[in-house]
DOVOSE-126819 format. One line per 5 residues: their letters; for each residue z, x, y of N, C-alpha, C. Coordinates in steps of 0.001 Angstrom, whole numbers. Atoms other than C-alpha are relative to their C-alpha. Example, Ala and Ser with C-alpha at 12.3 -4.5 7.8 and 13.67 -1.06 7.14 Angstrom:
<recs>
AS) 0/890/-1190/7800/12300/-4500/0/900/1200 | -60/-820/-1190/7140/13670/-1060/730/-770/1090
</recs>
This chain:
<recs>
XXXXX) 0/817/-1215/0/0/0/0/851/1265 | -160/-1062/-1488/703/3104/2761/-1157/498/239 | 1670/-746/-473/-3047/4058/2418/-690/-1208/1146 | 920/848/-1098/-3949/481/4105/543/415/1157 | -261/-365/-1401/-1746/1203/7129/-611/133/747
XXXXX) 866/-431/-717/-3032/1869/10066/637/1335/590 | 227/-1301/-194/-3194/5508/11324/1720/-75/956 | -1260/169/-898/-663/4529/14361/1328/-26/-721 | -848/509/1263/1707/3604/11801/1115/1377/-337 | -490/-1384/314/2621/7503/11263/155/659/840
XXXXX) 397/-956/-1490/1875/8948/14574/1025/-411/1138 | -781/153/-1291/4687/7739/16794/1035/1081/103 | -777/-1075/-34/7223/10019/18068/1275/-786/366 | -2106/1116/-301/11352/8295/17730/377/926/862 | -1284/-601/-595/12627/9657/20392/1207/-498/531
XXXXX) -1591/362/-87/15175/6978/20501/958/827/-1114 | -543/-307/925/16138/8701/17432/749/1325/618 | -171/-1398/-844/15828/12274/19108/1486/154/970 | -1068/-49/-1322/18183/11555/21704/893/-217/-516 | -1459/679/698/20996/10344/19386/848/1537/-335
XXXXX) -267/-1041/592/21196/14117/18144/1179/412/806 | -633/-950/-680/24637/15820/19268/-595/997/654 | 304/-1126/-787/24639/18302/21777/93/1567/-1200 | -2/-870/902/26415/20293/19007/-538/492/-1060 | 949/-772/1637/23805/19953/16171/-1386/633/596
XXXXX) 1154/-45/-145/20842/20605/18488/-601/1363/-158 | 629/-1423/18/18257/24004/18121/368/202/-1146 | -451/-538/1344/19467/24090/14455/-739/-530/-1018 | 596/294/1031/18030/23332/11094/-342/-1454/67 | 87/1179/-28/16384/19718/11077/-936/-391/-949
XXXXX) 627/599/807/14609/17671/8338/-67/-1340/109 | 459/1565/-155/12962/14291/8478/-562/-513/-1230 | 596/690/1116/12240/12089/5516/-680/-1482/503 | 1155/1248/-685/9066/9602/6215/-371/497/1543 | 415/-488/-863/7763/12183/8327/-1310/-54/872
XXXXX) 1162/1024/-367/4801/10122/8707/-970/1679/683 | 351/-857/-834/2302/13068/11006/617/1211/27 | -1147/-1074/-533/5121/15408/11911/192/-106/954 | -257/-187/-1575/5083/14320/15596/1285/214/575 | -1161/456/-504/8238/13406/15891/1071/1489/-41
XXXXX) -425/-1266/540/9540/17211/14209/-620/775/1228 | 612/-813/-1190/7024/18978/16421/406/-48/1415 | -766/-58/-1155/8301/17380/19537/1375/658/-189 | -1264/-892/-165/11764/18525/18713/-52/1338/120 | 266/-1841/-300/10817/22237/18233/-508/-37/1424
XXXXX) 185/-353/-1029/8870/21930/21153/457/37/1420 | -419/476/-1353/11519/20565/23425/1312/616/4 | -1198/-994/605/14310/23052/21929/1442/-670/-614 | -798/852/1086/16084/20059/20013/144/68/-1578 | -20/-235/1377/15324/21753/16628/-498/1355/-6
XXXXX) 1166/-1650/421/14507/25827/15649/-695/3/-883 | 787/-182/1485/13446/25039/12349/-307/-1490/-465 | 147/1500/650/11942/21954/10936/-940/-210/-983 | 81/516/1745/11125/20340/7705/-678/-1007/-87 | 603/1135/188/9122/17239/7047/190/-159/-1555
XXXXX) 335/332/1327/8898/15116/3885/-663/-1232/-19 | 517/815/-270/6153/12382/3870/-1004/-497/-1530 | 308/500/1669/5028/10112/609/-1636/710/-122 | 745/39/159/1562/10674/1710/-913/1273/1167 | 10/-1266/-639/-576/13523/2863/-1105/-597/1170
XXXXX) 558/501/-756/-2642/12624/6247/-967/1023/702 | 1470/-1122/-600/-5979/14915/7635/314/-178/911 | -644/-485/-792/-5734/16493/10487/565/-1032/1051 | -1916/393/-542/-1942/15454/11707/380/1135/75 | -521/-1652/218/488/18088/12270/974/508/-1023
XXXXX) -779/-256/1163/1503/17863/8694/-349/1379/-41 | 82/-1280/398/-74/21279/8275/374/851/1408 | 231/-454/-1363/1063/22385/12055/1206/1281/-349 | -527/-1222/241/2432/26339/11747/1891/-130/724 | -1492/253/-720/5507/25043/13926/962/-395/-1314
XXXXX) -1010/71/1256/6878/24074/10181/613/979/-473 | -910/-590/1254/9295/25737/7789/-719/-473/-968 | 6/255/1382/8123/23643/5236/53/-1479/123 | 784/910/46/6071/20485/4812/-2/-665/-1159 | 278/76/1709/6247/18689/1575/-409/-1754/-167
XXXXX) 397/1384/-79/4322/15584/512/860/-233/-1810 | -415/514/1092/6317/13463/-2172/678/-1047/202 | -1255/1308/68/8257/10486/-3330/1441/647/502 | -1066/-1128/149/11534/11862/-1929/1590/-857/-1300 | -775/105/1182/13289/9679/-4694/-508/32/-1424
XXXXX) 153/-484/1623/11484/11134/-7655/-315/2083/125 | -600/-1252/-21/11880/14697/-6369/1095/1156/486 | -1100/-784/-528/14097/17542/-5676/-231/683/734 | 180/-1111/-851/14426/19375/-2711/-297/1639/28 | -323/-1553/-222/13793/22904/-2355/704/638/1034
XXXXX) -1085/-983/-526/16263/23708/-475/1625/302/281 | -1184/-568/203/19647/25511/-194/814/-1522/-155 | -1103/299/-656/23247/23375/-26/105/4/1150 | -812/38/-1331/24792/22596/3302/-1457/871/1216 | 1016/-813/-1190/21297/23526/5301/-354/-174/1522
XXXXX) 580/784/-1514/20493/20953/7770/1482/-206/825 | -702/697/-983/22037/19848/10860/210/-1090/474 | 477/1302/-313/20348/16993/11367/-972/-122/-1291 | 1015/635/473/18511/14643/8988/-648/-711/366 | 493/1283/-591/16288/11893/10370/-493/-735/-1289
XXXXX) 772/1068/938/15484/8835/7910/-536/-1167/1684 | 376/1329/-1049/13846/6660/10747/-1343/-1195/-864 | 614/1368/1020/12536/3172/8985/-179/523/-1277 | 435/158/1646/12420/4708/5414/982/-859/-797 | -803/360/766/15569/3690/4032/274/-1613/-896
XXXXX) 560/1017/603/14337/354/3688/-990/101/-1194 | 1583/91/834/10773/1352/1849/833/163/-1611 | -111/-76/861/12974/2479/-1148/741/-374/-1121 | -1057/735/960/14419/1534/-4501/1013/-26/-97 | -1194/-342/92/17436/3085/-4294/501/704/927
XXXXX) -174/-416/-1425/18162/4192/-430/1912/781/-786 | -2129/-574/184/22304/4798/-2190/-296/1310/-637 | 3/-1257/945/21007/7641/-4465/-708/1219/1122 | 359/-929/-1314/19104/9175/-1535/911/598/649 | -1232/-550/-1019/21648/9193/746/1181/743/-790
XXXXX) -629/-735/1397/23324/10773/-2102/-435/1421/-385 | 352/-743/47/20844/13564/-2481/-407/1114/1140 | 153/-315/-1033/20358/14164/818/1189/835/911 | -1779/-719/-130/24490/14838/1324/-165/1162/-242 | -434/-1423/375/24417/17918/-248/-592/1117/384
XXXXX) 1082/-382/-947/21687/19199/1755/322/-15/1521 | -839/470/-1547/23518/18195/5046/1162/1299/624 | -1828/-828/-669/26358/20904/6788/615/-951/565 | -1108/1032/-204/29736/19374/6914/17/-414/1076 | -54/261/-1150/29401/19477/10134/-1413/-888/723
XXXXX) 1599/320/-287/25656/17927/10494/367/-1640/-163 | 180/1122/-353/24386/14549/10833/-1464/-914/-538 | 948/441/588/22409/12051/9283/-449/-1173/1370 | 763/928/-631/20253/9631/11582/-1235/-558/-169 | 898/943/1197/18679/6880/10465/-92/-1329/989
XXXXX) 77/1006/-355/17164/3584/11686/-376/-818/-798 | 442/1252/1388/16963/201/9524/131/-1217/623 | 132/1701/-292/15797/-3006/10345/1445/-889/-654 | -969/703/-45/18155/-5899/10622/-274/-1280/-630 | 551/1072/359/17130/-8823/8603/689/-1267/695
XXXXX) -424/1330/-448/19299/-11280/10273/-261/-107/1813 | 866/674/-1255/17396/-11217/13688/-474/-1282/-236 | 105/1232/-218/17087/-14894/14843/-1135/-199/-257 | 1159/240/796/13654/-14752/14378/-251/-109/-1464 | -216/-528/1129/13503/-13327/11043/246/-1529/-903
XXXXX) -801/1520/328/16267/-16290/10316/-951/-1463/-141 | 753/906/-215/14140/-18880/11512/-1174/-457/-710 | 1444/-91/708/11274/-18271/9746/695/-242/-1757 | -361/-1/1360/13394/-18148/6186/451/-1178/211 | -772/1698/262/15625/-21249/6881/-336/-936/454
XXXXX) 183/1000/-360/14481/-23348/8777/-1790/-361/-401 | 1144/386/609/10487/-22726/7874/17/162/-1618 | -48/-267/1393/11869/-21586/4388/-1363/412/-94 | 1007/-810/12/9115/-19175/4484/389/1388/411 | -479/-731/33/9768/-16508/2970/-871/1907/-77
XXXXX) 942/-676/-164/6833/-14088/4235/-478/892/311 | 7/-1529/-269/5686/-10781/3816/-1175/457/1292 | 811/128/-287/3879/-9160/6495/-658/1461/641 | 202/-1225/-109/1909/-6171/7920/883/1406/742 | -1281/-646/-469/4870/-5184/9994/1039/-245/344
XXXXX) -1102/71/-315/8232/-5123/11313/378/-191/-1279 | -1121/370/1202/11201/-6736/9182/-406/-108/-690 | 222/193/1268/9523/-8055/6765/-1189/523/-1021 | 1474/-1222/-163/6437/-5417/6593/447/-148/-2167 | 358/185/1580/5179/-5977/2614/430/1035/-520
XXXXX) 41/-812/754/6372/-2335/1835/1023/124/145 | -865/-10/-419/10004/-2964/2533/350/-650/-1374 | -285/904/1380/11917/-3554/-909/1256/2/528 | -1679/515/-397/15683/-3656/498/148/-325/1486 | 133/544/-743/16914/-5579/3182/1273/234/617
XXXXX) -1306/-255/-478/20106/-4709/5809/243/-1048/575 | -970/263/-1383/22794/-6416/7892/429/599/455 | -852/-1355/-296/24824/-4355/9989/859/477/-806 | -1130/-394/1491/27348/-4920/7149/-68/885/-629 | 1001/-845/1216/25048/-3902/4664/-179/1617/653
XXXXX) 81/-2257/-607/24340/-282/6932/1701/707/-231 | -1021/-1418/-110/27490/749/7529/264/-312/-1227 | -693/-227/1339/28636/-65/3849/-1027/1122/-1223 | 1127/-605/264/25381/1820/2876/308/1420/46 | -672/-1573/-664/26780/5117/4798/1218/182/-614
XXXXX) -1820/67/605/30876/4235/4055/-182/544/-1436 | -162/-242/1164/30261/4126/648/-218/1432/-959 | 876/-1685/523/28657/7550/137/992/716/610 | -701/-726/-801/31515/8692/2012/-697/489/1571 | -234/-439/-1306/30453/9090/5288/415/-518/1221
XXXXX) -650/622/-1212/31838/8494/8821/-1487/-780/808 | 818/651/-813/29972/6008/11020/229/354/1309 | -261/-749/-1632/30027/8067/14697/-493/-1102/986 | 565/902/-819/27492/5413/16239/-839/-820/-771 | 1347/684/532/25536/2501/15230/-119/-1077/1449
XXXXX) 576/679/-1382/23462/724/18268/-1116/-908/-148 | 1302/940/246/21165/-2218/18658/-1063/619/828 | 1044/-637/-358/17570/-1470/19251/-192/-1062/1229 | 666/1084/-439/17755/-4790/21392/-163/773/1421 | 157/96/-1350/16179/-3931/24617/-685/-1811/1123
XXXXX) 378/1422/-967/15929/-7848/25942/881/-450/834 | -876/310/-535/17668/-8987/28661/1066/-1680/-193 | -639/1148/439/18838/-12276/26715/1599/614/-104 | -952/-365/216/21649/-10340/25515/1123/287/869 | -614/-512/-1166/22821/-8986/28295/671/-1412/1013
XXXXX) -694/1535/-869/23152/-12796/30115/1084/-630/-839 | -710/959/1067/24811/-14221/27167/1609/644/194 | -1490/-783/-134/27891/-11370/27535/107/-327/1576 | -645/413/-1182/28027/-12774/31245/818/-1070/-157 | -396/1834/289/28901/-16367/29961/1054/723/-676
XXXXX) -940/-104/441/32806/-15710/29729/315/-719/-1744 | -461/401/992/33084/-18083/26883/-309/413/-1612 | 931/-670/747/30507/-16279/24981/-4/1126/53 | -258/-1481/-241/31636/-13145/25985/483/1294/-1786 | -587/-783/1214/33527/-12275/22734/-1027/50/-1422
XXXXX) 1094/-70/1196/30769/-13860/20166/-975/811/521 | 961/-884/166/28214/-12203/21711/-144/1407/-316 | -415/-1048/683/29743/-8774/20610/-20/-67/-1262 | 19/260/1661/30507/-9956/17014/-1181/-164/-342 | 600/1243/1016/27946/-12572/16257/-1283/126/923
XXXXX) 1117/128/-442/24832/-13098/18859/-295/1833/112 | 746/-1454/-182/24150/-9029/19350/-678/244/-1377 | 819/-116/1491/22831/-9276/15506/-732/-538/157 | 1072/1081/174/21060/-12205/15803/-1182/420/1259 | 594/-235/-1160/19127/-10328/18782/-504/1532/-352
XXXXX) 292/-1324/-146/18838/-6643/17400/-977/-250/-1889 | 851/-561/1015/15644/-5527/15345/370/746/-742 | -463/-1338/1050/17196/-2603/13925/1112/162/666 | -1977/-823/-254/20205/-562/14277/-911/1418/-193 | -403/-1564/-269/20455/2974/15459/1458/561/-649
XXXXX) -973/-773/229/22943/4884/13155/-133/1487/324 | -19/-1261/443/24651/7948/13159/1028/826/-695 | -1387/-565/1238/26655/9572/10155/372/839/87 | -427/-1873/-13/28481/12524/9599/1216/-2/-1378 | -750/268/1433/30335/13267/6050/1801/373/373
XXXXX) -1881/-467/-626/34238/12832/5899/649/464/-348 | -759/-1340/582/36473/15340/5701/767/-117/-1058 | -336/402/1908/38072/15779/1983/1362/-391/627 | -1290/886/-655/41498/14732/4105/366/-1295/986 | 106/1564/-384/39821/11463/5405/-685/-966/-728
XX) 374/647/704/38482/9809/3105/797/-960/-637 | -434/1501/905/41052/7488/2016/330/-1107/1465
</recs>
C-alpha cells in the first residue's frame, strides 16, 4: 500500500517534532524511524540540532536524500522484522513521527528501540488521536466505519490511540512522559477555555475531542522510579 502514496507523503520536514528536542539532547546522536526522504534528519544536521543521523524507512525512494552523504547510516526495512545495527545506549533522540500507528506491534518496538536510547535520551513520537470529534462523528453517528487515503483513519494505520492509550503505550515500557501536546492549532479551543463553566472540561474532555494527534515526549525511568 506505501508504493500508492503520493511522493509528498515522505517529503515533509516535522519540525513541530524538531523543536520538541531538549536543549540538552541536541548536536548528538539522532535516529528516525519512518524516515520517509530523510528531510526531516537532514534539516537537523543542517541546523546543528543533530551531529550524526540515522534514518530507517520501510521503503527505498529515488532520488530523496535517503542516499544524502550527511548520513551515518540509512537503512531501508520493516523496523519490526529487523535488528538494528547499532551499539546499546547510542541515540539521544529517537523520532517515530506517525509510524507508531502503521504497525503490528508499536509495544515491542518501543521495546527495541529502548535499548538503543541513552538513559538520558529521548524518544519523540507523534500519533493520531482517534477520538477527534470528527473522527467520532463519522463512526457513531454515520456508523461508518471508513478507511481512507489519509489522516486518522489513512488505510495503512492498523492500531488506533487515545491519549490514554499513548501515554499507557510509553508508561508501560517504563518510560516517563516529560510532554505530551495537542497538535490542535484551531482557535475553537482556545474560546471554549474562556467559557468559565467549561473551563475545567475543556482541559480534561473537549481538548481531545479537538486534537488530531498528540505530540509526545519520553525519556526512560530511572531503576529508582519506576514504582
Amino acid at each position: 500500500m506505501y508504493d500508492k502514496k503520493e511522493k509528498i507523503y515522505f517529503h515533509n520536514v516535522r519540525k513541530e517534532l524538531l523543536d520538541l528536542i531538549p536543549e540538552e539532547n541536541k548536536n548528538g546522536h539522532v535516529l528516525e524511524i519512518g524516515a520517509g526522504e530523510g528531510n526531516t534528519l537532514v534539516y537537523a544536521k543542517e541546523n546543528g540540532l543533530a551531529n550524526h543521523i540515522y534514518g530507517v524507512e520501510l521503503c527505498k525512494i529515488e532520488n530523496s536524500n535517503q542516499t544524502s552523504e550527511l548520513f551515518s547510516d540509512f537503512i531501508i526495512g520493516n523496523i519490526e522484522n529487523i535488528d538494528l545495527p547499532f551499539e546499546e545506549l547510542k541515540f539521544d533522540v529517537i523520532i517515530c513521527g506517525d509510524v507508531l500507528e502503521h504497525l503490528v506491534d508499536p509495544y515491542e518496538v518501543i521495546d527495541k528501540l529502548k535499548k538503543h536510547l541513552k538513559d538520558d535520551g529521548v524518544i519523540i513520537a507523534s500519533i493520531p488521536n482517534i477520538r477527534e470529534w470528527r473522527t467520532m462523528k463519522t463512526i457513531l453517528i454515520k456508523g461508518d466505519f471508513k478507511y481512507s487515503d489519509e489522516g486518522i483513519l489513512d488505510k495503512t494505520h492498523l492500531r488506533f490511540f487515545t491519549k490514554k492509550n499513548i501515554l499507557e503505550l510509553f508508561e508501560n515500557k517504563d518510560f516517563n512522559i516529560n510532554k505530551i501536546i495537542s497538535s490542535n492549532k484551531d482557535d475553537a479551543l482556545k474560546y471554549l477555555k474562556k467559557l468559565r463553566p467549561l473551563k475545567f472540561l475543556s482541559r480534561f474532555f473537549f481538548e481531545e475531542l479537538f486534537t488530531i494527534q498528540y505530540y509526545v515526549v519520553a525519556s526512560k525511568k530511572k531503576p529508582n522510579n519506576k514504582h
